[in-house]
C-alpha positions as CSV (number, residue, x, y, z in Angstrom):
1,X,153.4,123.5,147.7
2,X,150.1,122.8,146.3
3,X,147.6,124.7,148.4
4,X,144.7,123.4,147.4
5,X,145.1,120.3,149.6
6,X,143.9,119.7,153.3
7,X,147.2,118.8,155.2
8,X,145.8,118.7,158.5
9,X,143.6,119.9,161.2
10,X,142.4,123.9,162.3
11,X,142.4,124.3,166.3
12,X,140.6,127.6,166.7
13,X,142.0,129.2,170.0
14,X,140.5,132.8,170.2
15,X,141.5,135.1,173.3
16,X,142.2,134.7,176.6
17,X,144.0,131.5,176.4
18,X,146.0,129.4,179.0
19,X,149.3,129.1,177.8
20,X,151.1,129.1,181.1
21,X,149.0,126.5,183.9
22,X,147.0,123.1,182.5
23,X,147.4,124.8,178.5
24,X,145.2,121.7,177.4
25,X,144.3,123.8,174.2
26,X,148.1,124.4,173.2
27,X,149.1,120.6,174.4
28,X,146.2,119.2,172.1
29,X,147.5,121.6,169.4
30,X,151.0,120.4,170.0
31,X,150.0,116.8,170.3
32,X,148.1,117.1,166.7
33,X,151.2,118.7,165.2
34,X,152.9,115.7,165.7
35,X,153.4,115.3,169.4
36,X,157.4,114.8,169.9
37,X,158.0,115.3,166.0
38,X,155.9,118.6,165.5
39,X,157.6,121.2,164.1
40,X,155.5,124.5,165.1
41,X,155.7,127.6,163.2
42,X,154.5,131.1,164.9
43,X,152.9,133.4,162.6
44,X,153.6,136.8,163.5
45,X,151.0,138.8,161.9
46,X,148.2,140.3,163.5
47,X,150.4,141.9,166.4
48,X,151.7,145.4,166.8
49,X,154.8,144.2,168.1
50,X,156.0,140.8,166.1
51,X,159.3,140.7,168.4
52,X,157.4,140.8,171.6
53,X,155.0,137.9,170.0
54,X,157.7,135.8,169.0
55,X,159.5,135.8,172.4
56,X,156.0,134.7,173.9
57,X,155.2,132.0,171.7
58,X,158.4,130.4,171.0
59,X,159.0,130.4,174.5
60,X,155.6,128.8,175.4
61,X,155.6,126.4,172.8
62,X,159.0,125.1,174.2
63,X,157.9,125.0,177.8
64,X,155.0,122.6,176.5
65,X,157.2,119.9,175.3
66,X,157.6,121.3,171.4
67,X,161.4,120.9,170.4
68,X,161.2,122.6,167.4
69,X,159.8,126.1,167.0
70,X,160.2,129.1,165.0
71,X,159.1,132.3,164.4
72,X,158.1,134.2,161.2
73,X,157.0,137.4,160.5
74,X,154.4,138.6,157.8
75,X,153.5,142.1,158.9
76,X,152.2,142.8,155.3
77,X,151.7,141.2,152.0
78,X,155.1,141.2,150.7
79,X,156.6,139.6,153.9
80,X,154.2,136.5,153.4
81,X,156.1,135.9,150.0
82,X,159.4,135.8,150.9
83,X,161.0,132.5,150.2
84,X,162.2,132.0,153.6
85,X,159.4,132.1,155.0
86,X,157.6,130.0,152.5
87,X,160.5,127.4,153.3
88,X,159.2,127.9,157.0
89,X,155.7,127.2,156.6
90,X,156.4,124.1,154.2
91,X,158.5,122.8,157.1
92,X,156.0,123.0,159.3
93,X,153.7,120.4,161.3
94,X,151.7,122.9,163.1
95,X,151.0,126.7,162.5
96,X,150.2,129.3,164.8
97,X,149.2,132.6,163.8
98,X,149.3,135.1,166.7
């Protein structure tokens, strides 16, 4: 992955957000992560408990019409080099970084 190119768009969401009634942020999000095609990936990494974050998210994501969602943690530095989870993020139409 050459990660010096611009493969898309940044949606900054910030705190507080509404995930669970209208969610217009997290549709748009969905919508410019390819609509029906978007593959969203949930960054796990600025949370004290990654499980509890991943449950959320996924689980949102999928209520909003995403089909495909996964999960990935990256608690540290070494975590954000495994190969699986560079796989992930290659995969990926959309990332969301809790």
């Amino acid at each position: 992955m050459n990660l010096t190119e611009a493969r898309g768009k940044l949606v900054v969401i910030g705190g507080a957000e509404d995930y669970e009634g209208d969610a217009v942020i997290h549709k748009e999000f969905i919508k410019l992560a390819g609509g029906d095609e978007a593959h969203i990936v949930v960054v796990t990494a600025a949370t004290q408990d990654p499980d509890a974050a991943r449950e959320k998210w996924t689980t949102a994501f999928k209520k909003l019409g995403a089909k495909k969602v996964e999960a990935i943690d990256v608690s540290n530095r070494e975590d954000s080099q495994k190969p699986e989870r560079l796989k992930a993020v290659e995969r990926a139409t959309g990332l969301y970084f809790t």
